[in-house]
MOPAC internal coordinates of N, CA, C and O (Angstrom, degrees):
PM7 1SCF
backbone

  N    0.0000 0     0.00 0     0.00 0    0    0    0
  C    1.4471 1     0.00 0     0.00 0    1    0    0
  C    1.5272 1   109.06 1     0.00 0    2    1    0
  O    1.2310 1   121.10 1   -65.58 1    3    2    1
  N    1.0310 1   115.51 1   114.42 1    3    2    1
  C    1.7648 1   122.39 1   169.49 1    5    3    2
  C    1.4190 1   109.20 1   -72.26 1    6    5    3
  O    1.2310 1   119.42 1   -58.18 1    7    6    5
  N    1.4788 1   118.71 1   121.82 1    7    6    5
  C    1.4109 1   135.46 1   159.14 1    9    7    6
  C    1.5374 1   130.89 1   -81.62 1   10    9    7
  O    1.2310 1   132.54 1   172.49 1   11   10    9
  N    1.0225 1    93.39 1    -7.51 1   11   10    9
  C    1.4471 1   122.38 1   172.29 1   13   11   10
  C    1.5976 1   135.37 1   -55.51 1   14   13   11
  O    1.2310 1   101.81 1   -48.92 1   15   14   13
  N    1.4055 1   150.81 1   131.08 1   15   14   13
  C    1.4156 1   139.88 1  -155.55 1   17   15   14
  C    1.8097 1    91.62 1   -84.91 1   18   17   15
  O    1.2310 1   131.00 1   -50.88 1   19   18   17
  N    1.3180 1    96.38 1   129.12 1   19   18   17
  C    1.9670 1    96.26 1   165.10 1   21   19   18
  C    1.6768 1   110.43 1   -88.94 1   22   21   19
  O    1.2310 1   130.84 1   -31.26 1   23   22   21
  N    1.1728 1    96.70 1   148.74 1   23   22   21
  C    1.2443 1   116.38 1  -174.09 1   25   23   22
  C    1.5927 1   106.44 1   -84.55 1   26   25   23
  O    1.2310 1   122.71 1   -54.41 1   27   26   25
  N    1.4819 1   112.41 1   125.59 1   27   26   25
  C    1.8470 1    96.00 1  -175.25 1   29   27   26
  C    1.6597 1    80.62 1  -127.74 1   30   29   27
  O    1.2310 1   119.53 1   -53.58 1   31   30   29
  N    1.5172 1   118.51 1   126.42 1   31   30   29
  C    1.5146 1   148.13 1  -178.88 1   33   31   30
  C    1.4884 1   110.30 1  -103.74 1   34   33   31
  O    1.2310 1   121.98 1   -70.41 1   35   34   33
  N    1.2535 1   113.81 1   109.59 1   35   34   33
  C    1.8801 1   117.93 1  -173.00 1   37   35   34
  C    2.0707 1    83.63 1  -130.56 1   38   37   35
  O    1.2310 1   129.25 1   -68.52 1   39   38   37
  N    1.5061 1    99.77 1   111.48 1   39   38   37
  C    1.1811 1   107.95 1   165.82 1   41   39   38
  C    1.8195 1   114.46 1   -57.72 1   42   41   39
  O    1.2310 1   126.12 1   -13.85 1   43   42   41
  N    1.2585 1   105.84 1   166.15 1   43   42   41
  C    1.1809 1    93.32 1   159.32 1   45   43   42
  C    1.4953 1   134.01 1   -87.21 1   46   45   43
  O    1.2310 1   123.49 1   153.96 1   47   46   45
  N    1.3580 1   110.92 1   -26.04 1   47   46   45
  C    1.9389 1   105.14 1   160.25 1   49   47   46
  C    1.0288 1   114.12 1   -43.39 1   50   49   47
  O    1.2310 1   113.47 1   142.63 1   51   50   49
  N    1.9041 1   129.96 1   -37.37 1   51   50   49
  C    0.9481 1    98.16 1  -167.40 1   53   51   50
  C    1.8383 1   104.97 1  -105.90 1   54   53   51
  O    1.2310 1   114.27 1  -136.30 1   55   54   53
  N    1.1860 1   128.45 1    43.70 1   55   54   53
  C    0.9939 1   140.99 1   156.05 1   57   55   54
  C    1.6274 1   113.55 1   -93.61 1   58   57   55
  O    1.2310 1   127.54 1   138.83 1   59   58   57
  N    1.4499 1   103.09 1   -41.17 1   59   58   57
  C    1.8290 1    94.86 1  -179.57 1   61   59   58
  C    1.4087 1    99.77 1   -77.12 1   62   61   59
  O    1.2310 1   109.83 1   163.60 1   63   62   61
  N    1.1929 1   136.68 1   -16.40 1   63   62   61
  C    1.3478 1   142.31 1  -164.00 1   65   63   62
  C    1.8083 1    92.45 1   -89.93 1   66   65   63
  O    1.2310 1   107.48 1   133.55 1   67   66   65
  N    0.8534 1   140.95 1   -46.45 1   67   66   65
  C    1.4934 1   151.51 1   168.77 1   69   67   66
  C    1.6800 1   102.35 1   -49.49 1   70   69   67
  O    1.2310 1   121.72 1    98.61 1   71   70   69
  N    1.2832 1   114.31 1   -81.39 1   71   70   69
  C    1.5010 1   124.58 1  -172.06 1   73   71   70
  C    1.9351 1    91.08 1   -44.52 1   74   73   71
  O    1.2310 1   116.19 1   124.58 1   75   74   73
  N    1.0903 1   124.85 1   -55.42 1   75   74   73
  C    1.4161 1   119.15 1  -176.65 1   77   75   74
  C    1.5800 1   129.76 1   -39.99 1   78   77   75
  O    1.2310 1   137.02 1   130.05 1   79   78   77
  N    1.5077 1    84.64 1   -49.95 1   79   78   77
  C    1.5939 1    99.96 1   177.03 1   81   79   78
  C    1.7624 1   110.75 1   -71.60 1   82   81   79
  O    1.2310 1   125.52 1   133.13 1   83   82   81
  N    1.4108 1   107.01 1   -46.87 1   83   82   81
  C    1.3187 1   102.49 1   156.09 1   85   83   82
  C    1.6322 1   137.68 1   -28.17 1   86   85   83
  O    1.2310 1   133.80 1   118.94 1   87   86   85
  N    0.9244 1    90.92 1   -61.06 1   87   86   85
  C    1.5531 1   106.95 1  -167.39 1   89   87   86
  C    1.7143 1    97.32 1   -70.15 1   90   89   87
  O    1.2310 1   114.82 1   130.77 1   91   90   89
  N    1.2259 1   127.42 1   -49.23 1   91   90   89
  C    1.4772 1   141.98 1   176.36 1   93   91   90
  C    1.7256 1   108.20 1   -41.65 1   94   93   91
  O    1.2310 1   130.59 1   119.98 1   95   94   93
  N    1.0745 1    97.17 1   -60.02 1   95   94   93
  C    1.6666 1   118.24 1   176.00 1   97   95   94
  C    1.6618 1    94.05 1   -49.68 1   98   97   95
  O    1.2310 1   122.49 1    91.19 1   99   98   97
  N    1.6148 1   112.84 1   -88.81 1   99   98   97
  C    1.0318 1   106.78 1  -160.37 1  101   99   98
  C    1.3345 1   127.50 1   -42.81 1  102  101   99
  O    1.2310 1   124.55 1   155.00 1  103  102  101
  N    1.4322 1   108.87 1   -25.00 1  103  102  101
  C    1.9897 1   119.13 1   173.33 1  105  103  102
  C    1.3433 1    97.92 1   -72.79 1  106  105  103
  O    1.2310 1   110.33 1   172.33 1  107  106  105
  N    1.0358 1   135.77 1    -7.67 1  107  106  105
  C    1.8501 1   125.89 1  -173.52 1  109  107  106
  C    1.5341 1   104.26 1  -111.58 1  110  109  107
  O    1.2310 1   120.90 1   168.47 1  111  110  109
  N    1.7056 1   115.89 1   -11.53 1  111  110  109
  C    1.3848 1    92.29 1   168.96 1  113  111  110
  C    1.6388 1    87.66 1  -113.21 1  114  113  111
  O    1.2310 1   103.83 1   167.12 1  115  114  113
  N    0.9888 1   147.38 1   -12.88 1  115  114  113
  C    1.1826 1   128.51 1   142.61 1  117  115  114
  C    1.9876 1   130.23 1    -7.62 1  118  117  115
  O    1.2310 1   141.15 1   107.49 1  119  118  117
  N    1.4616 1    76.55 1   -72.51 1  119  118  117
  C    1.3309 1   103.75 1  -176.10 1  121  119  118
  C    1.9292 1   123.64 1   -61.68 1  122  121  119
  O    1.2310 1   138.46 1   153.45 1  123  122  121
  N    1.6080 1    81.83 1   -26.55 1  123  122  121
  C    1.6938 1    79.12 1   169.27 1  125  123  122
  C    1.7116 1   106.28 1  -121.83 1  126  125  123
  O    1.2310 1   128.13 1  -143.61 1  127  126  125
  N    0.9080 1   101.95 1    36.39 1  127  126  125
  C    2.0983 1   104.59 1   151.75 1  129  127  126
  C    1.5326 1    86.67 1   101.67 1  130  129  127
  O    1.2310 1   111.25 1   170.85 1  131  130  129
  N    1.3693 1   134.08 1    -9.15 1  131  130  129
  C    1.8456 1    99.51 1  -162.41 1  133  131  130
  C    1.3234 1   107.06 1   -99.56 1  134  133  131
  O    1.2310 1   123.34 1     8.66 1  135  134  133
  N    1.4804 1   111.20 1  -171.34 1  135  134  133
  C    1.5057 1   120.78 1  -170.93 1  137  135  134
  C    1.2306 1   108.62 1  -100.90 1  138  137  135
  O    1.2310 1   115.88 1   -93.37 1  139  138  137
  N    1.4948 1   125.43 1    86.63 1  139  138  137
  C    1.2386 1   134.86 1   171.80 1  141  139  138
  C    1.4682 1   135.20 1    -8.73 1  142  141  139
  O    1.2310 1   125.59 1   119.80 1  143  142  141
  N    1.6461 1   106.87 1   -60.20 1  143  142  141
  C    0.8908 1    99.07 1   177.78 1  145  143  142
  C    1.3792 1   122.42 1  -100.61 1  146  145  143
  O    1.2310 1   115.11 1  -161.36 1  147  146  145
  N    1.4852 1   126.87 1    18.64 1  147  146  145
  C    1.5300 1   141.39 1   162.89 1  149  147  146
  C    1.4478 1    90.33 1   -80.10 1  150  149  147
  O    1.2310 1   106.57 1    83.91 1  151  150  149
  N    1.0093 1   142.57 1   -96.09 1  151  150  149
  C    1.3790 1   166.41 1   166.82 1  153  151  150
  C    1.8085 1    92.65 1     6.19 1  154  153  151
  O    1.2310 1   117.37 1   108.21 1  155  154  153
  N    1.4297 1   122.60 1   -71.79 1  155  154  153
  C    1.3187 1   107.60 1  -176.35 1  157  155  154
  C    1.7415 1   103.65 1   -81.71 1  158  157  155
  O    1.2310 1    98.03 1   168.19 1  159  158  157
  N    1.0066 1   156.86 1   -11.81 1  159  158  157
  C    0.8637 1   149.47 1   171.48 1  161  159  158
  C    1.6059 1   111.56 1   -53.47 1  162  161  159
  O    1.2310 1   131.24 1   110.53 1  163  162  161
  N    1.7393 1    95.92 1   -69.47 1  163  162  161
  C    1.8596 1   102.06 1   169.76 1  165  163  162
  C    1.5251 1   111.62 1   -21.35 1  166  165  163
  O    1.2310 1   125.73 1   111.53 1  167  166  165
  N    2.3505 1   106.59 1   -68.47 1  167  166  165
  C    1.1823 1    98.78 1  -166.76 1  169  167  166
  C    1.7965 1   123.61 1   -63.03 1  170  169  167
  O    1.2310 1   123.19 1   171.05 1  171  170  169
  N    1.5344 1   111.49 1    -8.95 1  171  170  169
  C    1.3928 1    99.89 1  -178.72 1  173  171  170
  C    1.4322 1   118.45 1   -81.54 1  174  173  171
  O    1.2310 1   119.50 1   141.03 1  175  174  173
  N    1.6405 1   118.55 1   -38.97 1  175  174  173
  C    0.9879 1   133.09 1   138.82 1  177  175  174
  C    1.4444 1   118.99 1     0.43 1  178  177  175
  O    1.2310 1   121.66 1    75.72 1  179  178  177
  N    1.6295 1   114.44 1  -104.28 1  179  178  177
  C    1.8527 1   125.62 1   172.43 1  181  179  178
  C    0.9238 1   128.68 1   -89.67 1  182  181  179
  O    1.2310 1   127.36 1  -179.13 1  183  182  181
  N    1.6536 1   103.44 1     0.87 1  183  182  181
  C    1.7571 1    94.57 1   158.61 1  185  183  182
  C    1.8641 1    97.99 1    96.80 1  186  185  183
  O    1.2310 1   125.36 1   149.69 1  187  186  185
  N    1.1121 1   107.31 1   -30.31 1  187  186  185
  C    1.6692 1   111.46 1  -157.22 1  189  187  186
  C    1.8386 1   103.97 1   -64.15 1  190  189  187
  O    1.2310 1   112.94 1   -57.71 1  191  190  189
  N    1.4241 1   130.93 1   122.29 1  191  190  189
  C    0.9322 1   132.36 1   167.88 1  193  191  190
  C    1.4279 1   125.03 1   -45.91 1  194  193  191
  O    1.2310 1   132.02 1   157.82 1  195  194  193
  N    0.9637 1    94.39 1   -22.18 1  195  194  193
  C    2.1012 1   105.39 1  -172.84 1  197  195  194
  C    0.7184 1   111.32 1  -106.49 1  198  197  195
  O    1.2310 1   112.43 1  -140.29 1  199  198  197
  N    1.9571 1   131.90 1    39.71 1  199  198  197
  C    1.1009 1   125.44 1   129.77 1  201  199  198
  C    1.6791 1   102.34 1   -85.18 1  202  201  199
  O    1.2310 1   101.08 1   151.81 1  203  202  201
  N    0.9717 1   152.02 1   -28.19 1  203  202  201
  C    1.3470 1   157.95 1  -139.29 1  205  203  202
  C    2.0933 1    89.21 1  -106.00 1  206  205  203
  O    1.2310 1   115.70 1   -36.28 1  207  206  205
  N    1.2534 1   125.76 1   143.72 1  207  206  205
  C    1.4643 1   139.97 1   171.23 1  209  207  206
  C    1.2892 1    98.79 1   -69.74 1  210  209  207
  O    1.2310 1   117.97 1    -1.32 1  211  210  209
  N    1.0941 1   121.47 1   178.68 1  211  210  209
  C    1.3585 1   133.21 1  -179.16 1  213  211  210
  C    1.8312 1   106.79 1  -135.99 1  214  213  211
  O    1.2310 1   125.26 1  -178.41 1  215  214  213
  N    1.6978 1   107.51 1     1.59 1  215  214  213
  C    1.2810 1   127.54 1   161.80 1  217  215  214
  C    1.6388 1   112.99 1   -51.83 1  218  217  215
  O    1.2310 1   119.34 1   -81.89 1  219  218  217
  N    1.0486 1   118.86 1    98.11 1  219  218  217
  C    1.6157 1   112.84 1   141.11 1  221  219  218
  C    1.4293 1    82.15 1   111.41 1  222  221  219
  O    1.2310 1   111.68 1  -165.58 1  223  222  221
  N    1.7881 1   133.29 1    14.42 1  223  222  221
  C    1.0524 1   134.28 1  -170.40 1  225  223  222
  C    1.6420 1   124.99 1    69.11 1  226  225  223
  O    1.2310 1   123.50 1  -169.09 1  227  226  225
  N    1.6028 1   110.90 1    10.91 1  227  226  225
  C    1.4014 1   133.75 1  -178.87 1  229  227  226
  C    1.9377 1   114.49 1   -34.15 1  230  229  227
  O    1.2310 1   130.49 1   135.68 1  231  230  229
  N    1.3320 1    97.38 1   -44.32 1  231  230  229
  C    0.9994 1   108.97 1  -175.53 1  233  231  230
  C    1.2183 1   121.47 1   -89.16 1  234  233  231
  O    1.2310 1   114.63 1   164.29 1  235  234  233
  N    1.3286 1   127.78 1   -15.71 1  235  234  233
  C    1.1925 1   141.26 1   174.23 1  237  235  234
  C    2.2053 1    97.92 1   -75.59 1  238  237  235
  O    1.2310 1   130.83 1   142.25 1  239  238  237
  N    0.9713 1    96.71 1   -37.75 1  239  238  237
  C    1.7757 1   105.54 1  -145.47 1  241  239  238
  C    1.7117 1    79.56 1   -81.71 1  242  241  239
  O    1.2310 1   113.41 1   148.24 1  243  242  241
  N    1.4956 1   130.06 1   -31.76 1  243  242  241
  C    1.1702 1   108.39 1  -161.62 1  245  243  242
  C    1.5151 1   126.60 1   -97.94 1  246  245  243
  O    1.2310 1   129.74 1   178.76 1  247  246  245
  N    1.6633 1    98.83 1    -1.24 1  247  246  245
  C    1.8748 1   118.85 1   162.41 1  249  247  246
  C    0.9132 1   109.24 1   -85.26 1  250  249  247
  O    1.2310 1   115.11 1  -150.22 1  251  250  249
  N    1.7664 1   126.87 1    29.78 1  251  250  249
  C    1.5055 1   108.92 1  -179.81 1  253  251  250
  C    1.7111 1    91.79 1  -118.11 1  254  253  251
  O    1.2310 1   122.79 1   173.46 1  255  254  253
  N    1.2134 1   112.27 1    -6.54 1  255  254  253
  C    1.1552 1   103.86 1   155.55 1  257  255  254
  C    1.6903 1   120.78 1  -132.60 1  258  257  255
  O    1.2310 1   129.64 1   -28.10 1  259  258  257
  N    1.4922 1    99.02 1   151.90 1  259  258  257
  C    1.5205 1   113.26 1  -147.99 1  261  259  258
  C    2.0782 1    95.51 1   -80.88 1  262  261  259
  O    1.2310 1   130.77 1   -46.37 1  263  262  261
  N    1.6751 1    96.83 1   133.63 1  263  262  261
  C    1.1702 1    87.87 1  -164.06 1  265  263  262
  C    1.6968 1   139.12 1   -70.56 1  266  265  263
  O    1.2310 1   121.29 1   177.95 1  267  266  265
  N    1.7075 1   115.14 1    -2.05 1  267  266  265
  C    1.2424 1   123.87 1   153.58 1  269  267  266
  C    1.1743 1   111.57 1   -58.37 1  270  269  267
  O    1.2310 1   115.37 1   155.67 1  271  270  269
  N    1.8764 1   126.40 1   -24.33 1  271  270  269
  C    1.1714 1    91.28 1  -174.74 1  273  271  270
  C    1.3352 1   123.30 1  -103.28 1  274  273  271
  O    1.2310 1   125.09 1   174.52 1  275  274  273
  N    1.3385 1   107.83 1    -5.48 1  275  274  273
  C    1.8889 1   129.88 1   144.65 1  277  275  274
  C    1.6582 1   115.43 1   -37.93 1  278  277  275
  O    1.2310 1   128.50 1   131.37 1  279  278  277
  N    1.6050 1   101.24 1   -48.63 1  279  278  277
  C    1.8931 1    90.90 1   169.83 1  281  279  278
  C    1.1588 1    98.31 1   -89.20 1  282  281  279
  O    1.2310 1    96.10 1   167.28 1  283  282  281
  N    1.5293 1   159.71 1   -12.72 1  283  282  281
  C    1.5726 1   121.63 1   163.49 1  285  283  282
  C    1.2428 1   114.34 1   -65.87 1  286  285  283
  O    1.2310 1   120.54 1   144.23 1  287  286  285
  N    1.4513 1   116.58 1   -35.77 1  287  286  285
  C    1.6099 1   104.45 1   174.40 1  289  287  286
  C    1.3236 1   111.56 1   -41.07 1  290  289  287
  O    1.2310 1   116.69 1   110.29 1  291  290  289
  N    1.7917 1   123.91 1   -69.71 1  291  290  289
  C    1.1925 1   117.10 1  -160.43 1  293  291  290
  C    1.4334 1   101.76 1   -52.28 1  294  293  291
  O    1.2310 1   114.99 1   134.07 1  295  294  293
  N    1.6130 1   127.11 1   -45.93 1  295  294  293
  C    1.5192 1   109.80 1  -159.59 1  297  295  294
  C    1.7498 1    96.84 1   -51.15 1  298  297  295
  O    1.2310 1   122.80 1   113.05 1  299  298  297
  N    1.2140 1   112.24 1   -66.95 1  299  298  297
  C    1.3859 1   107.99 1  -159.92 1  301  299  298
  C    1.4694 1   142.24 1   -14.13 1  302  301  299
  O    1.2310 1   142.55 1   123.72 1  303  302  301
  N    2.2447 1    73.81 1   -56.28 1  303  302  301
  C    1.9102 1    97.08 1   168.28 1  305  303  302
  C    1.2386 1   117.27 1   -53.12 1  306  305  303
  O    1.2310 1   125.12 1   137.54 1  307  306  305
  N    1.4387 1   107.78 1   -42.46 1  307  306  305
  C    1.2272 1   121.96 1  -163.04 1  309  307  306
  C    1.9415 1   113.87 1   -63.40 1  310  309  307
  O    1.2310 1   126.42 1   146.32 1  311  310  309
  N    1.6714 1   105.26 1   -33.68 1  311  310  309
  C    1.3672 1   127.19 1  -174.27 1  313  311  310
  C    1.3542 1    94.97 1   -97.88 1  314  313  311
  O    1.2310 1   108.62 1   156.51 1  315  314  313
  N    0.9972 1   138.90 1   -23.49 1  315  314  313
  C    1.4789 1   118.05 1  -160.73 1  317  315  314
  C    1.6199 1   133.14 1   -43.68 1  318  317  315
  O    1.2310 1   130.89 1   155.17 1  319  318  317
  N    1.3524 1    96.60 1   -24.83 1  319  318  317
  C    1.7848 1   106.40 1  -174.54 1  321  319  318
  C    1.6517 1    97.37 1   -93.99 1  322  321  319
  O    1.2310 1   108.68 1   163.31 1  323  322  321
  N    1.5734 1   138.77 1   -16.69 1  323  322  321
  C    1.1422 1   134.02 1  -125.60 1  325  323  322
  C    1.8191 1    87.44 1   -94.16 1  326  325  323
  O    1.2310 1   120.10 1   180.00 1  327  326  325

């Protein structure tokens, strides 16, 4: 058993590739009346696709990335100045 801290490595392509899909999503539930950031929160949360629209292919675009690595993005943004 390793006691040891694991190392978790998120390039940065696939961070601009994250923020992209992000931002895409959020204009597609935008766009059809919901509350963006409830809506992706739920799906990061349970995982469940049907919080995400299927508008503008939203839902398609946002299983292409795996959703831990959807919350390191936010931490990052969120840390970036810290």
């Amino acid at each position: 058993m390793n006691s040891g801290t694991m190392k978790f490595d998120f390039t940065k392509d696939k961070s601009d590739q994250a923020r992209e899909i992000m931002v895409n999503v959020y204009r597609a539930l935008q766009e059809k009346g919901y509350n963006p950031i409830s809506q992706i929160v739920g799906y990061i949360m349970s995982g469940d696709p049907t919080y995400i629209t299927s508008h503008n292919n939203a839902r398609i675009l946002i299983r292409k990335i795996e959703r831990d690595e959807l919350l390191e993005e936010i931490v990052r943004f969120y840390l970036k100045d810290a």
